[in-house]
C-alpha positions as CSV (number, residue, x, y, z in Angstrom):
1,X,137.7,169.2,130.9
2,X,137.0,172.1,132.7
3,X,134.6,175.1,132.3
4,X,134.4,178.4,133.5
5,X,131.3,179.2,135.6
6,X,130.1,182.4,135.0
7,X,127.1,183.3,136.9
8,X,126.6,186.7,136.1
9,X,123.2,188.0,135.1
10,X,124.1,187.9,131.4
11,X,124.6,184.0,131.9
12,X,121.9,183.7,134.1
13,X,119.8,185.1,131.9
14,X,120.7,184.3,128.4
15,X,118.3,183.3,125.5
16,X,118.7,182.7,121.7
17,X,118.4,185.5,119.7
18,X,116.0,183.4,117.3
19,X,113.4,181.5,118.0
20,X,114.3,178.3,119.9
21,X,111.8,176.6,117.5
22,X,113.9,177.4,114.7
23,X,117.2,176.3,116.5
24,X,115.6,173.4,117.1
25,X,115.1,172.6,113.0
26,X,118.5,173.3,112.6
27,X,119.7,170.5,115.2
28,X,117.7,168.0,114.7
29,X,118.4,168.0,110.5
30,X,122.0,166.9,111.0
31,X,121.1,164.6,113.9
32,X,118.6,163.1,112.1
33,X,120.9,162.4,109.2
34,X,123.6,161.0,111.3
35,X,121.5,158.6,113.5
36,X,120.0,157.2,109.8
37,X,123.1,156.7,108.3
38,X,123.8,154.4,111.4
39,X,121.4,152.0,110.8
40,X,120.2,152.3,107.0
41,X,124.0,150.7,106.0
42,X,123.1,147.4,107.7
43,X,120.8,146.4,105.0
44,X,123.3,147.1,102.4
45,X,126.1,144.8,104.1
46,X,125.9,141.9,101.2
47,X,125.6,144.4,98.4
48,X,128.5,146.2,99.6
49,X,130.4,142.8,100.3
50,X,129.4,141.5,96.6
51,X,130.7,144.6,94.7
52,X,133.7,145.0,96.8
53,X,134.8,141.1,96.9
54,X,134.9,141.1,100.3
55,X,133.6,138.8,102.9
56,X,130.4,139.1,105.2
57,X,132.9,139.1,108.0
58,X,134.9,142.1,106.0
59,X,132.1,143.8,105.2
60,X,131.2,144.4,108.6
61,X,134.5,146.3,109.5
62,X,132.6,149.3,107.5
63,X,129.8,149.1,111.1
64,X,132.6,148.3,113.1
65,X,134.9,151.7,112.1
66,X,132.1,153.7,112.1
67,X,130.9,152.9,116.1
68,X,135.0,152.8,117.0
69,X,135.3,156.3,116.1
70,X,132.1,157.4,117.3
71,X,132.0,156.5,120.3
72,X,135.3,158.2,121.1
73,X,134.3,161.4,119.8
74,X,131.0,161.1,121.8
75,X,132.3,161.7,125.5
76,X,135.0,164.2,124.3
77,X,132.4,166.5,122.3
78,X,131.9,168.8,125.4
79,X,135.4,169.1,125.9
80,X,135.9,170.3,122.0
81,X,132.8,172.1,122.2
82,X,134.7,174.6,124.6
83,X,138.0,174.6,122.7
84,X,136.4,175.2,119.1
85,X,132.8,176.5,120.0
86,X,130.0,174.9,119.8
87,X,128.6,176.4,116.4
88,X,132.1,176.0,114.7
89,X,132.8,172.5,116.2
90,X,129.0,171.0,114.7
91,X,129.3,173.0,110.9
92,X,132.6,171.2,111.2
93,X,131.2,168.0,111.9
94,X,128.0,168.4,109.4
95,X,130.5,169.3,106.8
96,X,133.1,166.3,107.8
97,X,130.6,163.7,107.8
98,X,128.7,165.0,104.7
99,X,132.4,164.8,102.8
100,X,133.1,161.2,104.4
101,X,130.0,160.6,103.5
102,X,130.3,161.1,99.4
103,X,134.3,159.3,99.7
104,X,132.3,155.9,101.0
105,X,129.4,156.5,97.6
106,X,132.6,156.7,95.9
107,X,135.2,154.5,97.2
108,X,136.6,152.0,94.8
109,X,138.0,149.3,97.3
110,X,137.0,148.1,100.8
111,X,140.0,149.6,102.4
112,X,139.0,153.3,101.0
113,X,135.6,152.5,102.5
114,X,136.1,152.0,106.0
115,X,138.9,154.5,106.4
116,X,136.1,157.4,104.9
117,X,133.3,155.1,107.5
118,X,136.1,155.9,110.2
119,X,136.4,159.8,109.5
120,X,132.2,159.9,108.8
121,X,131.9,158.3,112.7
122,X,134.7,160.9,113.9
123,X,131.7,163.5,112.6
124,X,128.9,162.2,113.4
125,X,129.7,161.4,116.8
126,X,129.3,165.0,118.2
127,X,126.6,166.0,116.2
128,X,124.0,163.5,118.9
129,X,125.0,164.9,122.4
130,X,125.8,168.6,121.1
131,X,122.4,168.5,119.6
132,X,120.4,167.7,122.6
133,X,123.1,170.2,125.0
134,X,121.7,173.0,122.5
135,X,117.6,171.8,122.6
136,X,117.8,172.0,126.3
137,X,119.6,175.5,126.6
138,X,117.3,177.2,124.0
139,X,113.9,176.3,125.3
140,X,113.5,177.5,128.9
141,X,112.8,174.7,131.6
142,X,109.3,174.6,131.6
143,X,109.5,173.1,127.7
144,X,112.1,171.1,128.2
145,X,109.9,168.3,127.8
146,X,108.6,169.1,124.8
147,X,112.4,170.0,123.2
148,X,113.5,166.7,124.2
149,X,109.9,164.9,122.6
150,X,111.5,166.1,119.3
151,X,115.1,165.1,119.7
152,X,113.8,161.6,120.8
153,X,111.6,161.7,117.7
154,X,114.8,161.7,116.0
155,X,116.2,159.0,117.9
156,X,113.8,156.9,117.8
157,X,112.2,157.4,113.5
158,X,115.6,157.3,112.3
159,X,116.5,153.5,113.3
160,X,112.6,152.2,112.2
161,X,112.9,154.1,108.9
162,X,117.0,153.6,108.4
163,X,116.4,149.8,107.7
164,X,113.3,150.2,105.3
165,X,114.5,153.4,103.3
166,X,117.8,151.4,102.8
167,X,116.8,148.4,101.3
168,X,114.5,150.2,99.1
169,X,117.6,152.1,98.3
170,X,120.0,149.2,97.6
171,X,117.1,146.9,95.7
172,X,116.0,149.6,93.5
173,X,119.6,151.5,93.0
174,X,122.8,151.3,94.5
175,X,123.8,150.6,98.2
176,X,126.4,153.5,97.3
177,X,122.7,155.8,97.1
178,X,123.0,155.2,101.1
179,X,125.5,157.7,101.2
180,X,124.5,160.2,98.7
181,X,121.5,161.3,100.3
182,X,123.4,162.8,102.8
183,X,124.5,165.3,100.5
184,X,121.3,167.5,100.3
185,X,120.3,167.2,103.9
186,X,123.7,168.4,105.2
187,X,124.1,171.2,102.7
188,X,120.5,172.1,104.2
189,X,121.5,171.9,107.9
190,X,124.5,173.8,107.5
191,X,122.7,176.7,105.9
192,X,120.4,176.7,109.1
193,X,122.7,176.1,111.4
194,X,125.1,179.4,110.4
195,X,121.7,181.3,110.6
196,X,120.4,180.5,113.5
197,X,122.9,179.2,115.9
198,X,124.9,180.6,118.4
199,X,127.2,180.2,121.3
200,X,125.9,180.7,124.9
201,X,128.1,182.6,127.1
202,X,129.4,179.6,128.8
203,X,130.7,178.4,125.9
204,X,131.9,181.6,124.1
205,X,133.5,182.3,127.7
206,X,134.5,178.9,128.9
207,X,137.6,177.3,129.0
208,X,138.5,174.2,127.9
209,X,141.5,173.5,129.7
210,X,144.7,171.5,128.5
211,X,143.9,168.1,126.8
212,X,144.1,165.2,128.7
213,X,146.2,163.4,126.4
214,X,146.7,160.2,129.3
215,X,142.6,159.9,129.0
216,X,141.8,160.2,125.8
217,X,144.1,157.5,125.2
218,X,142.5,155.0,127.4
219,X,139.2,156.1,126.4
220,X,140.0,155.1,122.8
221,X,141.2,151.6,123.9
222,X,138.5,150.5,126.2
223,X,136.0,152.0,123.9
224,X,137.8,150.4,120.8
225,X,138.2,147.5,122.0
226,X,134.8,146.9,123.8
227,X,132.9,147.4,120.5
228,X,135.1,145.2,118.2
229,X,134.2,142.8,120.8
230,X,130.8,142.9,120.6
231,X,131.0,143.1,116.7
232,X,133.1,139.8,116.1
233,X,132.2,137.9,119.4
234,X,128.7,136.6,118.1
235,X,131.4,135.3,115.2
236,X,133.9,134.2,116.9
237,X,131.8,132.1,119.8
238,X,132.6,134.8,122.4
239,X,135.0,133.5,125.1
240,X,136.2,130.3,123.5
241,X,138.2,132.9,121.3
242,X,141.7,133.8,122.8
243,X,141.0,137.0,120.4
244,X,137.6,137.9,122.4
245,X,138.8,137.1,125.7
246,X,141.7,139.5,125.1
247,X,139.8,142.1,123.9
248,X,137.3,141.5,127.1
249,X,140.3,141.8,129.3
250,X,141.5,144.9,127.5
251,X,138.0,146.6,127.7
252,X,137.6,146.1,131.3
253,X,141.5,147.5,132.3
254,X,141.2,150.4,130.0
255,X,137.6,151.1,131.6
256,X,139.0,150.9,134.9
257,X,142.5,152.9,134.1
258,X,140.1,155.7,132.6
259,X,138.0,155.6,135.5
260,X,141.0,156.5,138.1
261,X,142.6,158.8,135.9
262,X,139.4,161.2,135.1
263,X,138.5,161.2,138.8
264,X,142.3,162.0,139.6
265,X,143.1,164.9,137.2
266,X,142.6,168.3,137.5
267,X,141.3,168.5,133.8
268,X,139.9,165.4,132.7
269,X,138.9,165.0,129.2
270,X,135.3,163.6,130.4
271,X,134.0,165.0,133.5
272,X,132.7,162.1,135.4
273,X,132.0,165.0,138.3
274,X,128.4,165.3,136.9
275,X,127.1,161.4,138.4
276,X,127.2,163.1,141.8
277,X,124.2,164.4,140.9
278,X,121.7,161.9,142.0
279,X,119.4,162.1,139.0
280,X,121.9,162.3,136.2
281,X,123.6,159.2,137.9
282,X,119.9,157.0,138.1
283,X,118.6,158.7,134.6
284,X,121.9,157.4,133.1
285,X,122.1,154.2,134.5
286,X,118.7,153.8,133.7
287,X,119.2,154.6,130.0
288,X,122.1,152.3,129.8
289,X,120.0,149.2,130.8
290,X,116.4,150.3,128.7
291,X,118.7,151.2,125.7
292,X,119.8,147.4,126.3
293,X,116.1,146.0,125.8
294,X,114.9,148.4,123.8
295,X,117.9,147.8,120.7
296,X,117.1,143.9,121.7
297,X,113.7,144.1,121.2
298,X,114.3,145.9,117.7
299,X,116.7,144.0,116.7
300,X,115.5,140.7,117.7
301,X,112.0,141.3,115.8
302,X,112.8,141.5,112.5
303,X,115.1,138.4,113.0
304,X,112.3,136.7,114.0
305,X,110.6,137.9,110.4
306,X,113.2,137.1,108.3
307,X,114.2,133.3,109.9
308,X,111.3,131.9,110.5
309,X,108.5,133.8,108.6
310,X,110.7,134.3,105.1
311,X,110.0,138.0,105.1
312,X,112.7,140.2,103.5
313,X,114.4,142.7,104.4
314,X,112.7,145.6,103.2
315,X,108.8,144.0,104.2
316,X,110.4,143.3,108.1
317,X,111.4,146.8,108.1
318,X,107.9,148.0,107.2
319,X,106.1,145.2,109.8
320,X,108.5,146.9,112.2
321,X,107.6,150.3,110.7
322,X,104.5,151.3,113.3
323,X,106.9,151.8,115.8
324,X,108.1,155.2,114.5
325,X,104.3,155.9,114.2
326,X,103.6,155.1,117.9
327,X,106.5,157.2,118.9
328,X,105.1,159.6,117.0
329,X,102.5,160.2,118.7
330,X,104.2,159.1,122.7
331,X,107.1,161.8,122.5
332,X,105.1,164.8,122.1
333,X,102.6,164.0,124.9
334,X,105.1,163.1,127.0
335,X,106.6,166.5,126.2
336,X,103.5,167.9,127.1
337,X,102.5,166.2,130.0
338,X,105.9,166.3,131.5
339,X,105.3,170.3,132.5
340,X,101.9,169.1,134.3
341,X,102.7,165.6,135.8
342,X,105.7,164.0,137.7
343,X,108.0,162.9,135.6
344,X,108.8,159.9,137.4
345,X,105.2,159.0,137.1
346,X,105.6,158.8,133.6
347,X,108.9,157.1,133.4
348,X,107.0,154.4,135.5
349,X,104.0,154.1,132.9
350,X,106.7,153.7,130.1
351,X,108.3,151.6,131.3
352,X,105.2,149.1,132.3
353,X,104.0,149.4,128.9
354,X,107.5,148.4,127.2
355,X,107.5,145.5,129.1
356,X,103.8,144.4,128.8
357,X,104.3,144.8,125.1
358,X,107.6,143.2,125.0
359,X,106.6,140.3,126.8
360,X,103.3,139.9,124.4
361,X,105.9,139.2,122.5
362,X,106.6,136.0,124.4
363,X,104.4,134.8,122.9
364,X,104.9,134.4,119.3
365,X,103.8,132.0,117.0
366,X,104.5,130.7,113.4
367,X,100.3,132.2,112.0
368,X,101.3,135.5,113.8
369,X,99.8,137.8,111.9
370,X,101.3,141.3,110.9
371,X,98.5,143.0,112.8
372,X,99.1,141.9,116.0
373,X,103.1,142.8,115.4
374,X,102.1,146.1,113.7
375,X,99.9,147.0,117.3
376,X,102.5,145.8,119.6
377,X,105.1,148.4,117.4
378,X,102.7,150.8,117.9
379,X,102.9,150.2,122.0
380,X,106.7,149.7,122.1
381,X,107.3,153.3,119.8
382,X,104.5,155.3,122.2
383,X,105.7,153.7,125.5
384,X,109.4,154.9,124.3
385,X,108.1,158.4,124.3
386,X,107.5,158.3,128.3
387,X,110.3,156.8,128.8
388,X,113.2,158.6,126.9
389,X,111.8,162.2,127.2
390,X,111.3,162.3,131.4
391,X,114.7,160.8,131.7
392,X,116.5,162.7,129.6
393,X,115.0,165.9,130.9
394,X,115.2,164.2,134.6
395,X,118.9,163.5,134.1
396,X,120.0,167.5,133.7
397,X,116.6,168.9,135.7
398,X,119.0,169.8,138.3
399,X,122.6,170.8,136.9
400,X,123.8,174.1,136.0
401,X,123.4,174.9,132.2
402,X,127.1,175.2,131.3
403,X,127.7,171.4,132.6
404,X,125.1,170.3,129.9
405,X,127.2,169.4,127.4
406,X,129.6,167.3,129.1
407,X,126.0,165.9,131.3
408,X,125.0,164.6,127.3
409,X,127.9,163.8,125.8
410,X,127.9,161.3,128.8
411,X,124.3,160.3,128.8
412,X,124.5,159.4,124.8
413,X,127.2,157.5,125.7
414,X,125.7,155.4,128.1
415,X,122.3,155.1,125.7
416,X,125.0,153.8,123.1
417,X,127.3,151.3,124.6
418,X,124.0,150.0,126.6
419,X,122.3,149.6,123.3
420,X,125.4,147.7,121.3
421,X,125.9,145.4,124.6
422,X,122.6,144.5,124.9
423,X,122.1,143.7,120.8
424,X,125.3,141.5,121.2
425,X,124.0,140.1,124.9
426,X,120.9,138.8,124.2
427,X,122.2,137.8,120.7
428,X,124.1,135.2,121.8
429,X,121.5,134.4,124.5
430,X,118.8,133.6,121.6
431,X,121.7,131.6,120.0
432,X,122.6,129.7,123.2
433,X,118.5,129.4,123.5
434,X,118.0,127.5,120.4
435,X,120.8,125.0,120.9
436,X,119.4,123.9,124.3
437,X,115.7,123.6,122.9
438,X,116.9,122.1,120.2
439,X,119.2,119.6,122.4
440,X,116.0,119.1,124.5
441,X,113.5,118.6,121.3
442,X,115.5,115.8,119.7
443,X,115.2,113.7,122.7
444,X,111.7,113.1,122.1
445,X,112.8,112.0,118.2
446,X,113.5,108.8,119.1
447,X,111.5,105.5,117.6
448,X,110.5,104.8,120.8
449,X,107.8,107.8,120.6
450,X,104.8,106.5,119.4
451,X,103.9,110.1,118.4
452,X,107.3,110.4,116.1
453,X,106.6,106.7,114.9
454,X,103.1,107.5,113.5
455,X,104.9,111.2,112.2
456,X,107.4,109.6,110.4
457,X,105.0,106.8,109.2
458,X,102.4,109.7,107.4
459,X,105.6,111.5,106.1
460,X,106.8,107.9,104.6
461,X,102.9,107.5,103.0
462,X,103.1,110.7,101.8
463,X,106.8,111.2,100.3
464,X,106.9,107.7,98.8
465,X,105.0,109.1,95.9
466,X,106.9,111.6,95.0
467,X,110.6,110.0,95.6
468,X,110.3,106.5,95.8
469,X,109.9,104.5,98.8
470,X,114.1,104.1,99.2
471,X,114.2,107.7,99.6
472,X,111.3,108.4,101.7
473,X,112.8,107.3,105.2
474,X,115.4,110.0,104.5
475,X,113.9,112.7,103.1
476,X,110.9,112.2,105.9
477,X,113.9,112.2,108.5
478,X,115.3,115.5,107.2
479,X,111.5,117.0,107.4
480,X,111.6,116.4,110.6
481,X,115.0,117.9,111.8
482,X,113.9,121.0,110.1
483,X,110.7,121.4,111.7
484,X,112.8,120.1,115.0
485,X,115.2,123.3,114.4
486,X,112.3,125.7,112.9
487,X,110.5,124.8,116.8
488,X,113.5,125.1,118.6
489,X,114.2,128.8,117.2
490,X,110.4,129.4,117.8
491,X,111.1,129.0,121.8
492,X,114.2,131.0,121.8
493,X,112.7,133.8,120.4
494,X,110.2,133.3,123.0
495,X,112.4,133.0,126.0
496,X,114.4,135.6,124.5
497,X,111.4,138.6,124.6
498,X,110.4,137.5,128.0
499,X,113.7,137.8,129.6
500,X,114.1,141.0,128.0
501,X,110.8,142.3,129.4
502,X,111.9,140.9,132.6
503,X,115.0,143.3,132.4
504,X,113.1,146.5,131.6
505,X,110.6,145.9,134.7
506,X,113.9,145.5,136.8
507,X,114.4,149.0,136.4
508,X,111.1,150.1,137.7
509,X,112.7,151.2,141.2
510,X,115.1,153.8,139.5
511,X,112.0,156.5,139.1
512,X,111.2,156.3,143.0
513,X,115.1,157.2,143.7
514,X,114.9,160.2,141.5
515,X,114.4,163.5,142.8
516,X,111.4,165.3,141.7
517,X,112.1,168.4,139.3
518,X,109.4,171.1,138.8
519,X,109.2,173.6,136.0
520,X,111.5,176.2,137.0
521,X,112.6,179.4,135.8
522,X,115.8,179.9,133.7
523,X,117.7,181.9,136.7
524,X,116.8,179.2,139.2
525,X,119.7,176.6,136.8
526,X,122.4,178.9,138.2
C-alpha cells in the first residue's frame, strides 16, 4: 500500500467540518455493533447446533468463518480505505454486515449460515481499525486521549454485555434475535455516518497503489490457517493431531513468506514500514501480549462460574458484568489525565492494577462469593482504561496523520490475534493444569491414608442408609473421585490466573522504552 503525502497547508491543517463529537457517535455505533455481534453468538452455539442438527464441533465453524474473514479484511482496510474512500468503504461495510447479518437470522441450513457469518466478518472487519483511524484525525492531539477513552469503551462494554444480552436473547426468544438487532443500529449508523462523515485530504488525495495480489494471498493463509488452529486445537489435543501440526506449520511459513514479501515490494498490501517507529512497534507489541491476558482472564472467569459453581450462562455473564462498569468509569479518566500526565505513567499503573487483580484471582475458592468477583471486575474493567487508551494514543503519538490508518489496521490486528492465541494458550494450559493436579491428588487416594480410610469410612456410615451397604463402597468411591476432580480444577484455575498475572507484569518494561509524547498541535503531525 502506498499513500501520497501531501503536506501542504490544507493537509496540515485540516478539520472536520462537523463537530468531531458527532463524528465520533457516528463511528462508534457501527463499531459497537460489530464488536457485540462477535461475542454475543457464543452463547447461542447449542441453540444454533440443536435447530440446525448440527454438531458442537459444526456449530462452531459459524465463530470460526467469522474470525477467518475478519481478520483478513482487518490489515488490508487501509489499503481499501485509499482505493474506495474511507466514507464509501465503511457505509459499505455497515450495510454488508447489517445484510449478512439478517441472511444468518434467516438461514435455513448450517451451510447458508456460515457462508452469510463469512461475508458478515468480511464487513465487520474494517469497521474496528477505520473507526479508530477516523477518532484520532477528528479530535486534535491534545484530546486524543479522550477520543480513544470512547473507542475503548466500545471495545471493552461490548464483550461484557455481548455474552449476557445474548443468552437473555436466545432463553427468552430465538438465538436467530442475535442477528436481528443489528438491523436498527446499522440503519442508524448509516444515517449518521453519510451526515457527518467525510474524507480527509489524505485520503480523498491518496493513492492506493496496485494490489498486491502475492500478499494478500499469504496473508489469507497464515491468517486462515492460524485461527482454525486455535479454534479446533483445544479439540483436537493440539500437536498430537497431524491436522494441527499442519496447520501450525502452514501458519508459521505463510507468516514468514508475508513478512519478506511486504518488506520487499514497492507496494505492499500492509505497510509493515510503520514498526520503525519506536512507539508504534512497543505499543503494538505490548497490546498483542495484554490482549493475551486480558481475553484469558475474561474468558477463563466465567468458566470458572459455570464448572465448578453451577452458574449459567446468562448469571456468569452478569457476575462478570462489573467489568464494563469499571471501564466505564477508567477510560474516560484516562482520557483525561492522559493530556496532563505521562502516559507511560499511566500505562505503568494499569498495568499493576490488572495484574494485582488478576492474581487476587489466584486465589479462588469454592464459598467465593459474587462480591468479591463483582469488585475484582470492577478493578480489571477500570485498570483496562489506563492501559488501552495511553497505548493506543502512544502507538500513533508520533506518525504522520495519513499513515493512521494502515498504523490501526495493524495495531487491531495485533490486539486480535494476541487475544484468540492467548484464549486458546492458556486454555489448554488450564486443561494440561487439571490433569497434573488431578494425577498428583489421586496419589494420596490410596488405603494406605489414614485420612482417606476414615473419609471413605464416614461416606460408607452415611451412604449405607440410603443404598444399602453393597452399594455404599462404590458410590462412596465415586464421591470421592468427583470431589478429587472438582479440587483438581480448583488448582488449575488457580495456577492458571497467577501465571496470567505473571505475564501482564512482564510487560511492565515496554512503557520505560516508549518515547514520551506531549500534547501537540495538529501542524506539528506533518
Amino acid at each position: 500500500m502506498s499513500a501520497t503525502s501531501h503536506p501542504d497547508g490544507a493537509a496540515a491543517g485540516w478539520r472536520p467540518r462537523h463537530n468531531p463529537w458527532l463524528i465520533a457517535a457516528a463511528i462508534v455505533l457501527p463499531t459497537f455493533m460489530e464488536v457485540l455481534d462477535t461475542t454475543i453468538v457464543t452463547v447461542a452455539l447449542p441453540h444454533i447446533a440443536g435447530s440446525m442438527a448440527a454438531t458442537s464441533s459444526e456449530a462452531t465453524w459459524t465463530l470460526t468463518s467469522y474470525l477467518v474473514a475478519n481478520g483478513v479484511v482487518v490489515p488490508i482496510s487501509a489499503w481499501l480505505a485509499l482505493r474506495f474512500g474511507r466514507k464509501r468503504l465503511l457505509m459499505f461495510c455497515t450495510a454488508l454486515f447489517v445484510a449478512s447479518s439478517m441472511v444468518c437470522g434467516l438461514a435455513t441450513n448450517l451451510g447458508i449460515l456460515v457462508v452469510a457469518r463469512i461475508f458478515q466478518g468480511i464487513g465487520g472487519g474494517a469497521m474496528v481499525p477505520l473507526a479508530q483511524a477516523v477518532l484520532l484525525e477528528s479530535f486534535p492531539p491534545e484530546k486524543r486521549g479522550l477520543s480513544m477513552a470512547v473507542f475503548g469503551l466500545v471495545v471493552v462494554l461490548a464483550p461484557v454485555i455481548g455474552p449476557i444480552f445474548g443468552g437473555w436473547l436466545t432463553d427468552n426468544y430465538s438465538w436467530r434475535w442475535a442477528f436481528y438487532i443489528n438491523l436498527p443500529t446499522g440503519l442508524l449508523a448509516l444515517y449518521l455516518m453519510s451526515r457527518y462523515l467525510e474524507d480527509p485530504p489524505w485520503i480523498r488525495q491518496g493513492e492506493a497503489g496496485p494490489l498486491d495480489r502475492l500478499g494478500l494471498a499469504l496473508l489469507i493463509v497464515w491468517i486462515g490457517a492460524l485461527q482454525i488452529m486455535l479454534d479446533k486445537g483445544q479439540d483436537e489435543d493440539w500437536f498430537a493431531s497431524r491436522f494441527i501440526t499442519t496447520l501450525a506449520v502452514i501458519t508459521v511459513a505463510g507468516l514468514l513468506a508475508f513478512l519478506l514479501r511486504e518488506l520487499r515490494t514497492a507496494n505492499p498490501v500492509v505497510d509493515l514500514r510503520v514498526f520503525a517507529d519506536r512507539n508504534f512497534a512497543v505499543s503494538t507489541w505490548t497490546i498483542f501480549v495484554i490482549s493475551g491476558g486480558m481475553y484469558a482472564a475474561m474468558t477463563l472467569l466465567p468458566q470458572f462460574l459455570q464448572t465448578l459453581l453451577a452458574y449459567n450462562a446468562e448469571h456468569s455473564g452478569w457476575a462478570v458484568a462489573p467489568r464494563g462498569l469499571g471501564a466505564f468509569f477508567g477510560l474516560p479518566i484516562a482520557g483525561w489525565l492522559l493530556a496532563r500526565v505521562d502516559g507511560r505513567k499511566l500505562i505503568v499503573f494499569g498495568i499493576c492494577t490488572f495484574a494485582l487483580a488478576t492474581y487476587w484471582l489466584g486465589n479462588l475458592t469454592l464459598e467465593t462469593s459474587i462480591a468479591s468477583l463483582a469488585a475484582t471486575n470492577l478493578v480489571h474493567g477500570f485498570a483496562t482504561g489506563f492501559i488501552f487508551v495511553p497505548l493506543a494514543a502512544l502507538a500513533v503519538a508520533r506518525l504522520r496523520n495519513e499513515q493512521m490508518g494502515n498504523a490501526t489496521s495493524l495495531f487491531n490486528l495485533m490486539r486480535n490475534v494476541g487475544g484468540s492465541i492467548g484464549i486458546s494458550a492458556w486454555t489448554a494450559y488450564l486443561v494440561r493444569s487439571a490433569q497434573r493436579n488431578q494425577a498428583m491428588l489421586v496419589g494420596h487416594l490410596t488405603p494406605y491414608d489414614p485420612d482417606y480410610q476414615r473419609y471413605v469410612a464416614a461416606l460408607q456410615a452415611g451412604l449405607g442408609r440410603l443404598v444399602g451397604a453393597p452399594q455404599a463402597w462404590r458410590t462412596a468411591q465415586g464421591a470421592l473421585y468427583a470431589i478429587l476432580l472438582q479440587q483438581s480444577t480448583l488448582l488449575a484455575f488457580v495456577q492458571t490466573h497467577r501465571w496470567v498475572a505473571v505475564m501482564i507484569l512482564a510487560c511492565l518494561p515496554a512503557p520505560f522504552l516508549m518515547r514520551r509524547a506531549l500534547a501537540r498541535k495538529a501542524t506539528a503531525l506533518h
